[in-house]
N, C-alpha and C positions, 0 to 999 in steps of 0.2 A: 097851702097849695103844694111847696117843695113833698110833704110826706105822702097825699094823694100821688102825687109821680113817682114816689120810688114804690108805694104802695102797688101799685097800677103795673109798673115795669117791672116787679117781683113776680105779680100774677103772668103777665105775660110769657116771660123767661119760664116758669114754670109749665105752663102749659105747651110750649115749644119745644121744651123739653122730652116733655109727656110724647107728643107728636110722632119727634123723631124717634123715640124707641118703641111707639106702635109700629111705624114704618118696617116691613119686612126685608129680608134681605135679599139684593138684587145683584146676577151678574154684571151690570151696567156699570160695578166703579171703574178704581184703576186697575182690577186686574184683567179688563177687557183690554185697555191699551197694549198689554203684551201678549195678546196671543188669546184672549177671552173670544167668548164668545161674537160673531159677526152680525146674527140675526136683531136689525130695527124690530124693536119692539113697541107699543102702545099702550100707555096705561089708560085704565080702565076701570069702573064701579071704584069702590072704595082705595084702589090704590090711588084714580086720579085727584080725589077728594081729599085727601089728605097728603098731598102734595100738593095740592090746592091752599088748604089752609096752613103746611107748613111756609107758605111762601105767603100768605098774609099777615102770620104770626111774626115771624122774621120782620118784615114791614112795619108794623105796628108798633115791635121792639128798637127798632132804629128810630122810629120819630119820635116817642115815649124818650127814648134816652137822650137827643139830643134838645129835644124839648128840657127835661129835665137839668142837661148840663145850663140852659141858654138863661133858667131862670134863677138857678141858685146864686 
């Protein structure tokens, strides 16, 4: 069971990975806090969707992991 979960949370991690450097690049970080751009923006098609699944991947890697710590 323990190698199924780290097996499982290897995949995970890896695909999350993958995710966030499909992810393009947005003036939205911290360089908007000092002086970036003002304009609210909406994401949309394939950017909302894969901020979509970055945020379930993320999810899945937190339960995955603390599952795994809970049973070794």
């Amino acid at each position: 069971m323990g190698l199924f979960m780290m097996l499982a949370t290897n995949i995970i991690a890896l695909a999350l990975i993958t995710v966030v450097m499909i992810q393009g690049q947005t003036s939205a970080g911290l360089g908007s806090v000092f002086g970036g751009s003002d304009i609210y923006r909406t994401r949309r098609g394939m950017e909302k969707t894969l901020f979509n699944i970055t945020f379930i991947l993320a999810g899945l890697f937190f339960v995955l992991s603390l599952i795994t710590v809970a049973f070794e």
